[in-house]
Structure formats: structure tokens, C-alpha cells
PDB file of the backbone (N, CA, C, O) and the ligand in Angstrom, with CONECT records:
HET     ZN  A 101       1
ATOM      1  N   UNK A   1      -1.351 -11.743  22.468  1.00  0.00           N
ATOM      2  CA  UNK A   1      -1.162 -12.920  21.620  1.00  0.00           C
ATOM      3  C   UNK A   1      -1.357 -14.185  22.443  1.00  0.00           C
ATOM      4  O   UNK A   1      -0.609 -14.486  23.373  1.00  0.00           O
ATOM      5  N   UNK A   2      -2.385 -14.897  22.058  1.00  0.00           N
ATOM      6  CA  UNK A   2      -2.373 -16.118  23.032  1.00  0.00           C
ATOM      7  C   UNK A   2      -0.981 -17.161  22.354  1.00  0.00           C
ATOM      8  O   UNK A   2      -0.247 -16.963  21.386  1.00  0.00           O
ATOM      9  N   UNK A   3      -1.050 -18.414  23.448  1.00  0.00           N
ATOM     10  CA  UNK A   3       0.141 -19.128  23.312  1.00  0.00           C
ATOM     11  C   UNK A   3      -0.548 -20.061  23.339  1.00  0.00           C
ATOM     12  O   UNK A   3      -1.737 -20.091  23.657  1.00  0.00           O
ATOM     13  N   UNK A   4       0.517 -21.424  22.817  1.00  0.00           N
ATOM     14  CA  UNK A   4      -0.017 -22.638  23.255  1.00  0.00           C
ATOM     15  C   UNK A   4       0.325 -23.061  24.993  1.00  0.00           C
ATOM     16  O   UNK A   4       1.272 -22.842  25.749  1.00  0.00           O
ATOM     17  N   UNK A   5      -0.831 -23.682  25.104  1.00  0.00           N
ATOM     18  CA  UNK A   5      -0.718 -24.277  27.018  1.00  0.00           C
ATOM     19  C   UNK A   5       0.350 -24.815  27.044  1.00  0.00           C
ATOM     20  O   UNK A   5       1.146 -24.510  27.932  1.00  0.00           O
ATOM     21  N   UNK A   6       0.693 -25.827  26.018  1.00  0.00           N
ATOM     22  CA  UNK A   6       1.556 -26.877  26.342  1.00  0.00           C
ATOM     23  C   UNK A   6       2.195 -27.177  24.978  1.00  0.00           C
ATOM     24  O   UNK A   6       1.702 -27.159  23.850  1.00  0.00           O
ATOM     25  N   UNK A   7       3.753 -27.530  25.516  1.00  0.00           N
ATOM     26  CA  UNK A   7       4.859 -27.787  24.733  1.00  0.00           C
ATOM     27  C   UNK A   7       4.139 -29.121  23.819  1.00  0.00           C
ATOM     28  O   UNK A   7       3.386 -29.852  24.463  1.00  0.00           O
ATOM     29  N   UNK A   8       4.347 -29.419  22.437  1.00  0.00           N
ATOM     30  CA  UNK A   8       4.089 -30.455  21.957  1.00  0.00           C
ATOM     31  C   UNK A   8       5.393 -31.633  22.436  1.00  0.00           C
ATOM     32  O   UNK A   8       6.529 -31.293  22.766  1.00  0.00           O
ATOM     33  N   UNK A   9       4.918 -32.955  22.373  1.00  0.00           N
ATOM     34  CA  UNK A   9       5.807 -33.965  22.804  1.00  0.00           C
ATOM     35  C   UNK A   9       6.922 -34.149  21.767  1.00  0.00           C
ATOM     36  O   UNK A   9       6.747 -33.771  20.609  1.00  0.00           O
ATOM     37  N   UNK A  10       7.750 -34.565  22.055  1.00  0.00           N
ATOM     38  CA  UNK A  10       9.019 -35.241  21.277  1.00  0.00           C
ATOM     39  C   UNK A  10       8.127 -36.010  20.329  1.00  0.00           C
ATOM     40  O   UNK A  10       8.134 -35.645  19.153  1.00  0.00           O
ATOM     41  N   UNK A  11       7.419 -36.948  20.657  1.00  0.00           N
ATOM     42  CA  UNK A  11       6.921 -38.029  19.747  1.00  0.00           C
ATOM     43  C   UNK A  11       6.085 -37.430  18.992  1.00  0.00           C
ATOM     44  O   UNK A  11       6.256 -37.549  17.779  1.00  0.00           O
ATOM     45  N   UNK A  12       4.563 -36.345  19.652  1.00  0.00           N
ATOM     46  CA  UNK A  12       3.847 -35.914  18.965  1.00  0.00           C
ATOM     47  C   UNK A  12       4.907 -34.883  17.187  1.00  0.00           C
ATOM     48  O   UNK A  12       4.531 -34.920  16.016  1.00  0.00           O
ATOM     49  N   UNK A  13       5.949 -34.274  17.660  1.00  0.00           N
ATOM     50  CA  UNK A  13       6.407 -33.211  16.846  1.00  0.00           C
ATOM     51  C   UNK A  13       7.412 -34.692  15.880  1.00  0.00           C
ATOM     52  O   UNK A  13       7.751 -34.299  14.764  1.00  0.00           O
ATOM     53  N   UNK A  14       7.701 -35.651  16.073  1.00  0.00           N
ATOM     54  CA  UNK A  14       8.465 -36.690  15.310  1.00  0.00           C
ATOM     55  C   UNK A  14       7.239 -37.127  13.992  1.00  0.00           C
ATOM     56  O   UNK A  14       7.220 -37.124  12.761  1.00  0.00           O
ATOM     57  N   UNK A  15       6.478 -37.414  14.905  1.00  0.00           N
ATOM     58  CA  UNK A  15       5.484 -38.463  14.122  1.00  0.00           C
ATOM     59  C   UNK A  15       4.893 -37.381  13.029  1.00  0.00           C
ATOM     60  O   UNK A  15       4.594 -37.904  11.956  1.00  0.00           O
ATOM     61  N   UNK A  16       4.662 -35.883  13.123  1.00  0.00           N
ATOM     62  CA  UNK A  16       4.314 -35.395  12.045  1.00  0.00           C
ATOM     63  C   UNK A  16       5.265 -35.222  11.326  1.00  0.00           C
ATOM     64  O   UNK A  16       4.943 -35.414  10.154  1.00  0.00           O
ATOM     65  N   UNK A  17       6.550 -34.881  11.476  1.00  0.00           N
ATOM     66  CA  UNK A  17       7.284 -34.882  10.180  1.00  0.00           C
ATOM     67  C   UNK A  17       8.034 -36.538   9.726  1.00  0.00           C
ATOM     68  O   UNK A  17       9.021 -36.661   9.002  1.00  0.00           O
ATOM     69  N   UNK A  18       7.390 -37.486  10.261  1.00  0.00           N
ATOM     70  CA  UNK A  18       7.546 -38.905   9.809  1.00  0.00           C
ATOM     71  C   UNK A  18       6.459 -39.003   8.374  1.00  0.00           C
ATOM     72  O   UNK A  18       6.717 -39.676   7.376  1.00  0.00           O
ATOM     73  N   UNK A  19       5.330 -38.238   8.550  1.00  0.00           N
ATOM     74  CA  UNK A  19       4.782 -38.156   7.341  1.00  0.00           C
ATOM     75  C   UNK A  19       5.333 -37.966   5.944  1.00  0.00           C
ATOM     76  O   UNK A  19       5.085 -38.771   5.046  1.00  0.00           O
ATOM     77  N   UNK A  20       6.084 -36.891   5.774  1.00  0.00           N
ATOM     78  CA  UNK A  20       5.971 -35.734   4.241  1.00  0.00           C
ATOM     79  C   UNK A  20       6.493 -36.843   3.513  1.00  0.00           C
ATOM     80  O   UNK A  20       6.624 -36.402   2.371  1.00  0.00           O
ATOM     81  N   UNK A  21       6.921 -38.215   3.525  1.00  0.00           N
ATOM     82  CA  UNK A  21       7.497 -38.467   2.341  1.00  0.00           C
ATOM     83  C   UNK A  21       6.595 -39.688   2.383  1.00  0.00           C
ATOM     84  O   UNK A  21       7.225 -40.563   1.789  1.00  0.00           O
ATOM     85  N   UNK A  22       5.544 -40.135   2.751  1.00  0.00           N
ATOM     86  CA  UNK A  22       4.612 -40.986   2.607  1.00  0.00           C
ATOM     87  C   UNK A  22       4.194 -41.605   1.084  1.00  0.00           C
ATOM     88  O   UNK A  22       4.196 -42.794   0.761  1.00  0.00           O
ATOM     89  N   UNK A  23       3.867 -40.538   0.320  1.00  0.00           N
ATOM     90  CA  UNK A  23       3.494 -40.176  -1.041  1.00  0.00           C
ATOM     91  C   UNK A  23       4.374 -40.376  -1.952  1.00  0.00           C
ATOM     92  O   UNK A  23       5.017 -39.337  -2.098  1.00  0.00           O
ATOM     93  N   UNK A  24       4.791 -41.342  -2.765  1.00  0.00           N
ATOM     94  CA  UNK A  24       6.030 -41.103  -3.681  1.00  0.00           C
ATOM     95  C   UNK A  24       5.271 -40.291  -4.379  1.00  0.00           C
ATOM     96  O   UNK A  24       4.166 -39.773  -4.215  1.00  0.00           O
ATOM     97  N   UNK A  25       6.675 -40.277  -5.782  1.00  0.00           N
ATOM     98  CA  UNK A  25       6.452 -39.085  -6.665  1.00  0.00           C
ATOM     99  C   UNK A  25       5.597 -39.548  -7.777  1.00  0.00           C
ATOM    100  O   UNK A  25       5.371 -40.758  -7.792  1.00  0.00           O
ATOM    101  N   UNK A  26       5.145 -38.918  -8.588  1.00  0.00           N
ATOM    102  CA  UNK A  26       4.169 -39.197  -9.855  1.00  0.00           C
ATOM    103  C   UNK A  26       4.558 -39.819 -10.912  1.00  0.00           C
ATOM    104  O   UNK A  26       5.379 -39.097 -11.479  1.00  0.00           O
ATOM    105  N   UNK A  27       4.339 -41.157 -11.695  1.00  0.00           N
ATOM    106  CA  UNK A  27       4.871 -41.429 -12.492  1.00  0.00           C
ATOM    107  C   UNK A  27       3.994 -40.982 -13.604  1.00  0.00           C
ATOM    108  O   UNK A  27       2.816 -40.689 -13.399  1.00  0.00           O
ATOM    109  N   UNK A  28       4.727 -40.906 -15.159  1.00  0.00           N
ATOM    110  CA  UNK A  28       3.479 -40.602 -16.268  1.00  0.00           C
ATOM    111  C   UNK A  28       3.981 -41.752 -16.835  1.00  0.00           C
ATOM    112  O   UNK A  28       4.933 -42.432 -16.454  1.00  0.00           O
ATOM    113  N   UNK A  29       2.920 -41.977 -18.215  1.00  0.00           N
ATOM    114  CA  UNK A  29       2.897 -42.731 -18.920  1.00  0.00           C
ATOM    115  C   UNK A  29       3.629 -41.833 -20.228  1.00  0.00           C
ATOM    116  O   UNK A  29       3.129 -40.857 -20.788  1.00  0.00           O
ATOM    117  N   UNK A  30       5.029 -42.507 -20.542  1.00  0.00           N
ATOM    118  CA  UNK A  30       5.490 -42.059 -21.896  1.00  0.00           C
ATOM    119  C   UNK A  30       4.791 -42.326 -23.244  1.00  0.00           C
ATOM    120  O   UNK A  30       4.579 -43.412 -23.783  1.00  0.00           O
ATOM    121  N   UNK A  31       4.479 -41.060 -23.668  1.00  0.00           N
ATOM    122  CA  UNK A  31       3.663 -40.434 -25.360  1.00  0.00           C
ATOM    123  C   UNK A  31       4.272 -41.574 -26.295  1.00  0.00           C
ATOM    124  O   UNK A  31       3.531 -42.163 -27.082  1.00  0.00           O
ATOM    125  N   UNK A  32       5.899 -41.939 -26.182  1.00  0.00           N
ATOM    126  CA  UNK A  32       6.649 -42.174 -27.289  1.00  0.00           C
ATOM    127  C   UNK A  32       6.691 -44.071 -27.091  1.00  0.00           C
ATOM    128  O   UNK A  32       6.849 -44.843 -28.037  1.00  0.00           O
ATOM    129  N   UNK A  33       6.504 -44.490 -25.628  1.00  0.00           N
ATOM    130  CA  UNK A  33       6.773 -45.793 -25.930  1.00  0.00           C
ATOM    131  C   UNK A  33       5.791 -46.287 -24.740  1.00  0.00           C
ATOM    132  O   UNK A  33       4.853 -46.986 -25.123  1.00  0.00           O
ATOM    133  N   UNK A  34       5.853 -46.080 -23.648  1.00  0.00           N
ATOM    134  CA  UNK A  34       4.309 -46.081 -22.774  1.00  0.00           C
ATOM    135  C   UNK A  34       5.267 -46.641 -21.622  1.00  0.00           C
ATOM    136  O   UNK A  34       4.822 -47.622 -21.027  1.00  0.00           O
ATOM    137  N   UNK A  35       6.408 -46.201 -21.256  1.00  0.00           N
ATOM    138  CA  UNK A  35       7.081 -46.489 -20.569  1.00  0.00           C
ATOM    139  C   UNK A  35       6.659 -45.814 -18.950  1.00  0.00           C
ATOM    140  O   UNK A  35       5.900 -44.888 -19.233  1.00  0.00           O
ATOM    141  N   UNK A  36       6.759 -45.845 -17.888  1.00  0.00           N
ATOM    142  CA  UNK A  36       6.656 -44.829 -17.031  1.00  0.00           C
ATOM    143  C   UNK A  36       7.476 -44.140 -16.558  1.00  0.00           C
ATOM    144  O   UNK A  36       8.474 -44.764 -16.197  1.00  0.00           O
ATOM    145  N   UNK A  37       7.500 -43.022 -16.383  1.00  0.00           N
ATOM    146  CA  UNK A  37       9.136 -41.751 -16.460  1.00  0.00           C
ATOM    147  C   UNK A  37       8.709 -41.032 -15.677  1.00  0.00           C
ATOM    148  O   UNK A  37       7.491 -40.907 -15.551  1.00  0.00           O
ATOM    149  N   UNK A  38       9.379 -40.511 -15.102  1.00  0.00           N
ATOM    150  CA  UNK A  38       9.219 -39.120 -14.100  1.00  0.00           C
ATOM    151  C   UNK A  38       8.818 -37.720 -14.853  1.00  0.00           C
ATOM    152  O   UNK A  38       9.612 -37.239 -15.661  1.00  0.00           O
ATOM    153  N   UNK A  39       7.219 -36.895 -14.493  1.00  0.00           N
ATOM    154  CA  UNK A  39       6.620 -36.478 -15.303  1.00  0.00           C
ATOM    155  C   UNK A  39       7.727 -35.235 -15.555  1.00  0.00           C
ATOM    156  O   UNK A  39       8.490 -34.978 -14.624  1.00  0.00           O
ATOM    157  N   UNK A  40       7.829 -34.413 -16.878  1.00  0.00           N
ATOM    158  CA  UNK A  40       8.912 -33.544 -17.006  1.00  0.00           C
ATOM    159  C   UNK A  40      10.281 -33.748 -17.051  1.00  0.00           C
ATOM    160  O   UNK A  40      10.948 -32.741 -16.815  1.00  0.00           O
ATOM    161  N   UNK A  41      10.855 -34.715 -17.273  1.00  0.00           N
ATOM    162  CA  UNK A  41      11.915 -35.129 -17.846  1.00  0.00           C
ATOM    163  C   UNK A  41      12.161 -35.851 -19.073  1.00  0.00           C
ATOM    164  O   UNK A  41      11.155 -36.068 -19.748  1.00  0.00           O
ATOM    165  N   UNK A  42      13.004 -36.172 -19.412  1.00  0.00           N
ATOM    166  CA  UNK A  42      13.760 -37.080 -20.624  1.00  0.00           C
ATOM    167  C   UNK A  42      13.167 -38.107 -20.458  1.00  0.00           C
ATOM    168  O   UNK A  42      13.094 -38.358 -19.255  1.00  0.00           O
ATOM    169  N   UNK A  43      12.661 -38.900 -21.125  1.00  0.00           N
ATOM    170  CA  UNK A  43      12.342 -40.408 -21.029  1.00  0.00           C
ATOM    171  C   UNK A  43      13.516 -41.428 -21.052  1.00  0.00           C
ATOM    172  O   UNK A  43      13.990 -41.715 -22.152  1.00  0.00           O
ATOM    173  N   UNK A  44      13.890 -41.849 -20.223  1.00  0.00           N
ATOM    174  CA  UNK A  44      15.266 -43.055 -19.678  1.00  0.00           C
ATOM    175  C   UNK A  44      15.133 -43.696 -21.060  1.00  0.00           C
ATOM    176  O   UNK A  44      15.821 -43.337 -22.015  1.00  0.00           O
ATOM    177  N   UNK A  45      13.918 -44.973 -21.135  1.00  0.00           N
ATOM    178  CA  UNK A  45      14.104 -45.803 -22.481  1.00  0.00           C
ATOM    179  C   UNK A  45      13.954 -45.482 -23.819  1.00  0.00           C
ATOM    180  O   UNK A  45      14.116 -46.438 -24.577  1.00  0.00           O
ATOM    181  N   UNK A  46      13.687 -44.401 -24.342  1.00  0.00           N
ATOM    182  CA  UNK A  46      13.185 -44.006 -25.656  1.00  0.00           C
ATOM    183  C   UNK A  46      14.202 -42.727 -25.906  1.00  0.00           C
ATOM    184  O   UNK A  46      15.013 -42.418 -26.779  1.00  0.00           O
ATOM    185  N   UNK A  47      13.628 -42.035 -24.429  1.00  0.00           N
ATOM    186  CA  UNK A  47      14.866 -40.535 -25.064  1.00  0.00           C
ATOM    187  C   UNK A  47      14.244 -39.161 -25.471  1.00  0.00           C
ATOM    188  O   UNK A  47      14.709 -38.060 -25.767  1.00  0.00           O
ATOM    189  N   UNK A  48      12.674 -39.833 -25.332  1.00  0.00           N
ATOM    190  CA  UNK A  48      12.046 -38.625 -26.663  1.00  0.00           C
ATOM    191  C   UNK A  48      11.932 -37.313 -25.262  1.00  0.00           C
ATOM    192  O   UNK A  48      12.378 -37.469 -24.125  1.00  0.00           O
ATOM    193  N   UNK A  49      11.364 -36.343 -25.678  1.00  0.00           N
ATOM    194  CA  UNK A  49      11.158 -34.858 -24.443  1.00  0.00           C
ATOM    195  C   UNK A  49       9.869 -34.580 -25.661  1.00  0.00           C
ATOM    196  O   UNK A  49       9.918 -35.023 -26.809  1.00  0.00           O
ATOM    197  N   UNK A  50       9.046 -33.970 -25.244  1.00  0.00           N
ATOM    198  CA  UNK A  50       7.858 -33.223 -26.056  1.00  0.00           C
ATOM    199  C   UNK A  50       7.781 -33.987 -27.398  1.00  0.00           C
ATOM    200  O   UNK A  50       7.891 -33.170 -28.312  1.00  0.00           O
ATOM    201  N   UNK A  51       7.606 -35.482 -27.944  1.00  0.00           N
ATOM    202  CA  UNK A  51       7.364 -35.588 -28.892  1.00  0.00           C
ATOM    203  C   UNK A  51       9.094 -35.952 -29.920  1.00  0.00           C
ATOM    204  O   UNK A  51       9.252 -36.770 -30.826  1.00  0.00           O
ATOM    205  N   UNK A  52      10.384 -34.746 -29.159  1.00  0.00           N
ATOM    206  CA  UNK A  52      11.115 -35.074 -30.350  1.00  0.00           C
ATOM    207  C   UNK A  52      12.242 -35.927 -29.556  1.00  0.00           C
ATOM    208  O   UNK A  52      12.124 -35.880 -28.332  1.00  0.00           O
ATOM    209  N   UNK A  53      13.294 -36.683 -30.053  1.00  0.00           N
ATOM    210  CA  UNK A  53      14.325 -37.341 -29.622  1.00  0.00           C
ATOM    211  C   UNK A  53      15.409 -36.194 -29.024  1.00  0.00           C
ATOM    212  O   UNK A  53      15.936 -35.400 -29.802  1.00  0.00           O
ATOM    213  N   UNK A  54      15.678 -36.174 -27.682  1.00  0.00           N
ATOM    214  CA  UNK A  54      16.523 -35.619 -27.179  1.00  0.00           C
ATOM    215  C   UNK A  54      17.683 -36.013 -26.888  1.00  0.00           C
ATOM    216  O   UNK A  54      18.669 -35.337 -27.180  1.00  0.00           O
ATOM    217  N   UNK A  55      17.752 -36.995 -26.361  1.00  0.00           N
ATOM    218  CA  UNK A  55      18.975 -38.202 -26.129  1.00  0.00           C
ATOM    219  C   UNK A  55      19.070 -39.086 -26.719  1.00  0.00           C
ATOM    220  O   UNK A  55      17.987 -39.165 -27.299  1.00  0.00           O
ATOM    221  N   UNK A  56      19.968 -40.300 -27.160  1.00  0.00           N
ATOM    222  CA  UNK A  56      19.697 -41.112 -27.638  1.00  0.00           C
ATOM    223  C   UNK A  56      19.688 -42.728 -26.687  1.00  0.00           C
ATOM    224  O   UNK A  56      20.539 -43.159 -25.908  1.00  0.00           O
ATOM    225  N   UNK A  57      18.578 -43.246 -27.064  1.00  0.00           N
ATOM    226  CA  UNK A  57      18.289 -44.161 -25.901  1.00  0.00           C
ATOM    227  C   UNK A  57      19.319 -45.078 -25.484  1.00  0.00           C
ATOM    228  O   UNK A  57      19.811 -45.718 -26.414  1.00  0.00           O
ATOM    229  N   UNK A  58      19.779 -45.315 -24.329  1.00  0.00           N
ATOM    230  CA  UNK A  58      20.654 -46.529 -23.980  1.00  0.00           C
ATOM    231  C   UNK A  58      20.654 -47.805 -24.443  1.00  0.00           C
ATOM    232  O   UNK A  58      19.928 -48.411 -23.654  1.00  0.00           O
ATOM    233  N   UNK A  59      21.135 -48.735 -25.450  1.00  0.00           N
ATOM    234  CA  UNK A  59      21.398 -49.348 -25.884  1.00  0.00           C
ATOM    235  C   UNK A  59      22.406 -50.591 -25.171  1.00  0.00           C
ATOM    236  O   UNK A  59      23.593 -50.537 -24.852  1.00  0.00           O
ATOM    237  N   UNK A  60      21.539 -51.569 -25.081  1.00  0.00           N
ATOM    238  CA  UNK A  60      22.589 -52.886 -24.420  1.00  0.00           C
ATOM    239  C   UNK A  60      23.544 -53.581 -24.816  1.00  0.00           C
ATOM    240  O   UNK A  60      23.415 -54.568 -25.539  1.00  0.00           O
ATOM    241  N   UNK A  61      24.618 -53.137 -24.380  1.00  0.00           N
ATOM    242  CA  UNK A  61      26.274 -53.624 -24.987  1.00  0.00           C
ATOM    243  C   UNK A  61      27.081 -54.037 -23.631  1.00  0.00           C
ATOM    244  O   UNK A  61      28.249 -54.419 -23.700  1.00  0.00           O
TER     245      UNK A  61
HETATM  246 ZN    ZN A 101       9.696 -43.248 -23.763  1.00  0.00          ZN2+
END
């Protein structure tokens, strides 16, 4: 089994996992009001899930 020659550096092995969160997450455009929501969840302002009302939307009081 070959090996590696040489130990990777502190900095070299930092700086790649300084990457993985570079990328935020995906927003969609909500069907029901065109809001942007996190794809696969409840819609925060409207409420709707697939078309029907799941929650009922937060209301300012
Ligand atoms: Zn919505």
C-alpha cells in the first residue's frame, strides 16, 4: 500500500474544511405568494405546503 510522503500542514488540512459552508442553502420561490422559503418546508408567510394551507400564516398583533 503506498503512503503519503508527507504529513499535510495544519493550515493546508484547516483551509479545506474552511470551505464546506461557503455555499448557502437554496432558496425557492413560493407557488402560493412568491415569497422565498426554504425548498421543502412550510412557507413562513402564507403557510401553504404542496398547494394546500398547512399552518395558518402569522399575523401582526
Ligand atoms: Zn408562501
Amino acid at each position: 500500500m503506498p503512503s503519503p510522503k508527507r504529513k499535510h500542514s495544519k493550515a493546508r488540512r484547516d483551509k479545506r474544511r474552511a470551505n464546506w459552508k461557503l455555499t448557502i442553502p437554496g432558496l425557492v420561490e413560493c407557488p402560493q405568494c412568491h415569497a422565498e422559503k426554504v425548498p421543502h418546508h412550510v412557507c413562513p408567510v402564507c403557510g401553504f405546503y404542496k398547494g394546500k394551507s398547512i399552518v395558518q400564516a402569522k399575523t401582526e398583533d
